[in-house]
C-alpha positions in Angstrom: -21.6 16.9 31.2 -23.4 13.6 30.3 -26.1 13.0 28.0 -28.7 10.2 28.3 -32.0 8.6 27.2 -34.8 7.8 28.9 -37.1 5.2 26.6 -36.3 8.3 24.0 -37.5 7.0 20.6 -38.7 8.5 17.6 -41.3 7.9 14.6 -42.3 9.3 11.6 -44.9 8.8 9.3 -45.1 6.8 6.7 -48.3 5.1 4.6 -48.0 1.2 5.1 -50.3 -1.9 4.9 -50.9 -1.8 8.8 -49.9 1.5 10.3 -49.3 5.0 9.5 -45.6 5.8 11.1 -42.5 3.8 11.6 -39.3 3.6 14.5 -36.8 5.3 12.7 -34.9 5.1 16.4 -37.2 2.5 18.8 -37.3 3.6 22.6 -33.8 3.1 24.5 -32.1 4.1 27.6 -28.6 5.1 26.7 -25.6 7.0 28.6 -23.2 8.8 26.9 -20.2 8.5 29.2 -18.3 11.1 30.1 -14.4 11.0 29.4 -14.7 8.1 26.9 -14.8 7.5 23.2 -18.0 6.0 22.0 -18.8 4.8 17.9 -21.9 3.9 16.3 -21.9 1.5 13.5 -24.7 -0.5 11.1 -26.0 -0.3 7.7 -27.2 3.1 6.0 -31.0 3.8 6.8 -30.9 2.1 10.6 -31.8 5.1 12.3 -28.2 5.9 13.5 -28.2 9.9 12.1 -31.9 10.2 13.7 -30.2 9.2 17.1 -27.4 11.6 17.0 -29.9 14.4 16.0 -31.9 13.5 18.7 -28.8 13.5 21.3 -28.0 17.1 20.0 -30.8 18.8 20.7 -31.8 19.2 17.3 -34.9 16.3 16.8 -37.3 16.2 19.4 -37.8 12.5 20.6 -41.5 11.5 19.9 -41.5 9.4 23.2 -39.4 8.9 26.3 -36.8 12.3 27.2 -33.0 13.1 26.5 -31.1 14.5 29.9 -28.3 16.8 29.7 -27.4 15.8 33.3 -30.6 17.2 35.1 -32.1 19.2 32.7 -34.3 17.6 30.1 -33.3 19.2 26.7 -36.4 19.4 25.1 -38.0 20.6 27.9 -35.8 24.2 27.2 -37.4 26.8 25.6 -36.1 26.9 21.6 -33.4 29.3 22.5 -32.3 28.1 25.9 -31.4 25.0 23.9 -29.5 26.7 21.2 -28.1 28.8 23.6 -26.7 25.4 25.5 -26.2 23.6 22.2 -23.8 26.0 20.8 -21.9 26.2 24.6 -21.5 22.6 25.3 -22.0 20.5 22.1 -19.7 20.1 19.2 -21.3 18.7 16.5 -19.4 17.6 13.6 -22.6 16.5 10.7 -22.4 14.5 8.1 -21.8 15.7 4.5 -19.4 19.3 3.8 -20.9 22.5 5.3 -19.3 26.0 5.0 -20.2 29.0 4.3 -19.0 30.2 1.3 -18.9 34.1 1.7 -16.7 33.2 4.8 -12.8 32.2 5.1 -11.9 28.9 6.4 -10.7 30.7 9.8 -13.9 32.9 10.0 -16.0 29.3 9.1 -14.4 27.8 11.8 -15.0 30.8 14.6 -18.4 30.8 13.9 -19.8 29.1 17.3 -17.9 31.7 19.5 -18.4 34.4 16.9 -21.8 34.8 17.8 -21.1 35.3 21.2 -18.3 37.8 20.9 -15.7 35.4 21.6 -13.5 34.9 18.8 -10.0 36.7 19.5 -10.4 34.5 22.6 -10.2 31.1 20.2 -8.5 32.7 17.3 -5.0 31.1 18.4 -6.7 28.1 19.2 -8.9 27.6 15.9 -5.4 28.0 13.9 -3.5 25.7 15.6 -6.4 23.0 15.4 -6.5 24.0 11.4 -2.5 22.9 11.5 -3.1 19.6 13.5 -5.5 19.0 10.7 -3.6 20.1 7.5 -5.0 22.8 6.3 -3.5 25.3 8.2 -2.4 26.9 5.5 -5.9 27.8 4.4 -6.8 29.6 7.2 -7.7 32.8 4.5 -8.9 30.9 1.6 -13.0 30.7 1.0 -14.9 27.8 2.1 -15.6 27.4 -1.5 -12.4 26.6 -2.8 -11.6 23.4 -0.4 -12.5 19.6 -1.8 -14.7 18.0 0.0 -11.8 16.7 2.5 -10.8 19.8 3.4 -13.9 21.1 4.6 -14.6 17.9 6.5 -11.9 18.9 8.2 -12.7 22.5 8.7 -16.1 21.3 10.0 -14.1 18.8 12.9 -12.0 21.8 14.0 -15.3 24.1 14.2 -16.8 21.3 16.6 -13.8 21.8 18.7 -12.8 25.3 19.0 -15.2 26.4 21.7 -13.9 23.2 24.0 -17.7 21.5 24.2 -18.4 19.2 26.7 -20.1 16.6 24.4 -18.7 15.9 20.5 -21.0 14.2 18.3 -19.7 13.2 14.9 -21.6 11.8 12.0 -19.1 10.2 9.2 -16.2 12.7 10.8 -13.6 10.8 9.0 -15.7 10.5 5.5 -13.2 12.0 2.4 -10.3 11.7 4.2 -7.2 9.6 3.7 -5.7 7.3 5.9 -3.2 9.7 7.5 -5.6 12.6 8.0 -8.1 10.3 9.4 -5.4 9.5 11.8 -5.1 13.6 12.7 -8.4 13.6 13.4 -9.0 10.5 15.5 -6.5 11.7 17.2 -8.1 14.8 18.3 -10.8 13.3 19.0 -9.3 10.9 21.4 -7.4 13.0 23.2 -10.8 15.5 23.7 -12.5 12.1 25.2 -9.1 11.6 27.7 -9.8 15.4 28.7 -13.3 14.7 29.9 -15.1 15.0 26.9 -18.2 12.7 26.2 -17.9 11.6 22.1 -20.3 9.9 19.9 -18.9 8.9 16.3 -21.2 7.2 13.7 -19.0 5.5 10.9 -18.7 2.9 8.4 -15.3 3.6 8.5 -13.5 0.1 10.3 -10.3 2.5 11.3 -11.9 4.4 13.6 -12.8 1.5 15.4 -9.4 1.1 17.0 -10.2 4.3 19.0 -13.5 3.6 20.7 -13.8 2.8 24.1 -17.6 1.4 23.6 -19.1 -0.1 20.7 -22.7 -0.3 19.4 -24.1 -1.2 16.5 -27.7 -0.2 15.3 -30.3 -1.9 13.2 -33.4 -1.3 12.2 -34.0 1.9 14.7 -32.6 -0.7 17.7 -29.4 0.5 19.5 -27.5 -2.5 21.1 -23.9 -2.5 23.1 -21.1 -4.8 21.2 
């Protein structure tokens, strides 16, 4: 599937000497291309998070549209887009999110869980945990993990249901140099399936991996 823009942008509002909002992301047109490996880079507070969120389905675009090939997202009723969100997209966000009542493996099933499909992926959501490193923590509580390890739960969750798009805020943030190399691998080799991925990062290594490079500033997405 491919994702794209259409003069999408998005303001909030904010008191000021002149006006009353600001571009947190100014209009673009932008394709995420299928079966390629795309990263976002650029200072803290230059919209790049917004864009992503608005790319996911999960920020409405204050102008312009976001296509998921012919069907404009927003345009979905509230659980039609869920619905399509949690069938298509992995999204990997920024910052360490788990459930603590739940087990790493149960964390990481949750996307197919709540559509009965979880023995399907059970087999698949431990063998990501292994490519990963934490494999062995398949039955510990989401609780117990440092803040690698459940940066790493959160990358194999984004995977397990085989999404059509991957979006990834940070994904490698916490992690050492060889894990980071696990899971730029992964997400490489998701991208040479077919996948469409979208990484934001300050992190230079991941660099090596993408196939096209932007870098945002001040809410304005250019190509490198």
């Amino acid at each position: 599937m491919k994702i794209r823009t259409e003069q999408a942008g998005r303001t909030f509002f904010r008191n000021g000497r002149d006006t009353n909002y600001f571009y947190a992301v100014k209009p673009v047109d932008f394709t995420l291309q299928e079966g390629s490996l795309s990263v976002i880079t650029g200072r803290s507070g230059s919209g790049k998070t917004t864009l992503l969120h608005l790319l996911s389905g999960l920020l409405k675009p204050s102008e312009g549209r976001v296509w998921l090939d012919d069907n404009d997202l927003y345009a979905l009723h509230d659980r039609e887009r869920s619905r399509l969100r949690s069938e298509q997209f992995g999204i990997i966000p920024q910052g360490e999110t788990g459930l603590p009542s739940l087990t790493v493996l149960e964390n990481v099933l949750l996307p197919v869980a709540m559509y009965g499909k979880e023995q399907d992926k059970r087999e698949q959501a431990l063998q990501l945990l292994e490519e990963v490193g934490i494999g062995m923590l398949s039955d510990v509580y989401s609780n117990e993990l440092s803040g690698g390890e459940l940066r790493r739960m959160s990358v194999v969750r984004a995977l397990v249901n085989d999404p059509s798009i991957i979006i990834a805020d940070e994904p490698t943030g916490d992690l050492d140099e060889e894990t980071t190399v696990s899971v730029m691998t992964l997400l490489k080799r998701r991208a040479e399936q077919g996948a469409s991925v979208l990484i934001v990062t300050h992190d230079k290594d991941v660099l090596a991996y993408a196939d096209r490079l932007y870098n945002m500033d001040k809410g304005v997405l250019t190509a490198q």
